[in-house]
N, C-alpha and C positions, 0 to 999 in steps of 0.2 A: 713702513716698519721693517722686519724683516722678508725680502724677495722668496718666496716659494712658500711663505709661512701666510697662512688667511686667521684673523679671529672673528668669531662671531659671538655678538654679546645682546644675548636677549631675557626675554622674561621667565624663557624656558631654563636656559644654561649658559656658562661658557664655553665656547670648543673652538677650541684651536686644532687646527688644518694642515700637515707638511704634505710638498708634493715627495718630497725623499724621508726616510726616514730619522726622524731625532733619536740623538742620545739624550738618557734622560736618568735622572735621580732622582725617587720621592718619597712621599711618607702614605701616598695614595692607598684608601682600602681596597681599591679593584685596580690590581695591576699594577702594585705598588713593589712588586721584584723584576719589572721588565726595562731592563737594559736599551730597547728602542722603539719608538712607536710614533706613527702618523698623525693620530688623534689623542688631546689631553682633551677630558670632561669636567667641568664641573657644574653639577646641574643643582638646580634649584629644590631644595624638598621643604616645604614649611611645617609637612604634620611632624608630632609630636615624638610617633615610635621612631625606633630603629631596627627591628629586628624585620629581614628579606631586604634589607639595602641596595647588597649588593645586586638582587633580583630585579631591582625596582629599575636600578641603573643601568643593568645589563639590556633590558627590557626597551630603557629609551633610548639605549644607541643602535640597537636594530630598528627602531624606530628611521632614526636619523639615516639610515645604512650605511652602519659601521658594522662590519663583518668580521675584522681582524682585532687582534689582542688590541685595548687601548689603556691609557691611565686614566680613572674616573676617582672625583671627589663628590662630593655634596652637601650642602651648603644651606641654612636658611636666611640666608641671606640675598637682597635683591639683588639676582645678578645682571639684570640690566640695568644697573647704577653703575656697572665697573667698567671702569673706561682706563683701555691700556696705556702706558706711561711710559714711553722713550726715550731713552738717553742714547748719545751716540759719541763718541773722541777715539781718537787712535787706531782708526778701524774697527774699531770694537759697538756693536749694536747692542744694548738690553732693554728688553719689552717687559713691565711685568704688569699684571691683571691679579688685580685683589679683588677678591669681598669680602665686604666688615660688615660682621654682625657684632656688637659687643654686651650682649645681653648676660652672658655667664661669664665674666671676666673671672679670674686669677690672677695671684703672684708667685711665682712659678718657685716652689721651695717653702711658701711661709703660706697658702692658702692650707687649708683641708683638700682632704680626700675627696671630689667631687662626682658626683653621679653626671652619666649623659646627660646633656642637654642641648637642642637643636639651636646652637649659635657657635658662631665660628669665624676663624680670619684665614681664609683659604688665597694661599699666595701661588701664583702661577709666571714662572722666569725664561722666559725666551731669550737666549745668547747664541747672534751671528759670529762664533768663535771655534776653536777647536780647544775643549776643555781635556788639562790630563786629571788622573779616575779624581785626584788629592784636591783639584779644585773644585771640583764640581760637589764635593761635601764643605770644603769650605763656605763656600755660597751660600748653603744653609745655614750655617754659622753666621754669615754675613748677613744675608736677609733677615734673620728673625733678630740680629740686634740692631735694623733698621725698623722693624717692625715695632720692635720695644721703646728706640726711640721716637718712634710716631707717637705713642701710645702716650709716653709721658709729655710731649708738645702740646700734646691736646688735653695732657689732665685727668686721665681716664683712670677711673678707678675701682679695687674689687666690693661686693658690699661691706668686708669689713674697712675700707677707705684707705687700703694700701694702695701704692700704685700698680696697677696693672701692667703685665706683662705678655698678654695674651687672652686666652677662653680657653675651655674645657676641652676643644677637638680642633685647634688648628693645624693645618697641613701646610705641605711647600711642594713643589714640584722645580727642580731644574731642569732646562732641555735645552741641548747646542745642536747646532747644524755638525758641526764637526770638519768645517770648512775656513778657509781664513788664520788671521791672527791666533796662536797658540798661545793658553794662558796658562800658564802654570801655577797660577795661584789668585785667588778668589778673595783676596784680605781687605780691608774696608780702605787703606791706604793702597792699595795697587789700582792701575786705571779701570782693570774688566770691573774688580769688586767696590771702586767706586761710583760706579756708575749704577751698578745694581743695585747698591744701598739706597743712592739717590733716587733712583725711578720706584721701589719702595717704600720710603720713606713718603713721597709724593703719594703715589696710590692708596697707602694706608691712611695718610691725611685725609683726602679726596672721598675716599670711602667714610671718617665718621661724619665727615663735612655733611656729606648727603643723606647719611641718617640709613 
């Protein structure tokens, strides 16, 4: 995959490993304004609440001995069904690691007002790239209308039988090395933001595939 970057994808979590640190952009609840970090989390929580989350999650990356600031998600989703998805052209490497839950689906603008609920499409983006600040939000742009387009290939729908668009609490995480080929832009026709879309697109597939 990417050199110096480790994932581990188990029943417990997923955590991704740099030996330098990543730049990084998310929508993460623990560590979701940190500009660079070693370790991205997303761990497994199937109970029902949410309230001490962030406690819960802080709790199992001292577990892990993680000592330093990191980005954490959570998920009830199996995350060891998420198997990463690499794309590579032009110098350009993207890894990304999803879990689909699609239990609380929406359409995002035309559903209600939803209450929490522990299901979610937590996307995680690894780029051997040097991203500037404007692509690296692109991306998210990019990914979650690869995401959307996963969503409707597969047919997924919210209870009221609109096509879904996501769930109640999905997240994204980018993070570059910040080494290599400069991108200056993340668009779903440029090579970096096709490739992420593609490896996306796949993961999200892959993920309802396996339930």
């Amino acid at each position: 995959m990417i050199a110096g970057v480790t994932v581990d994808v188990n029943r417990e979590a997923v955590w991704v490993r740099s030996h330098a640190p990543l730049h990084v952009v998310s929508s993460a609840f623990v560590g979701g304004e940190l500009p660079t970090t070693r370790h991205i989390l997303n761990m497994h929580w199937p109970h029902g609440h949410r309230e001490g989350l962030d406690a819960e999650l802080s709790a199992f990356a001292r577990r892990l001995g993680i000592t330093e600031a990191f980005v954490g998600l959570m998920t009830a989703a199996p995350t060891h069904r998420a198997t990463p998805v690499t794309e590579a052209a032009d110098g350009v490497t993207v890894t990304a690691i999803v879990t689909v839950a699609i239990g609380a689906t929406v359409s995002a603008g035309t559903s209600p007002v939803e209450p929490w609920r522990p299901s979610t499409i937590n996307t995680i983006l690894l780029l051997d790239a040097c991203l500037d600040a404007g692509a690296a939000v692109n991306g998210v742009i990019t990914a979650t209308e690869a995401k959307v387009g996963a969503l409707g290939d597969a047919r997924v729908l919210t209870p009221e039988g609109l096509p879904a668009t996501g769930t109640v609490t999905d997240a994204v995480v980018v993070a570059w090395t910040g080494r290599g080929k400069r991108l200056p832009y993340l668009g779903p026709a440029a090579t970096g933001g096709w490739l992420l879309a593609r490896a996306v697109r796949r993961a999200v597939l892959e993920g309802i595939t396996r339930g």
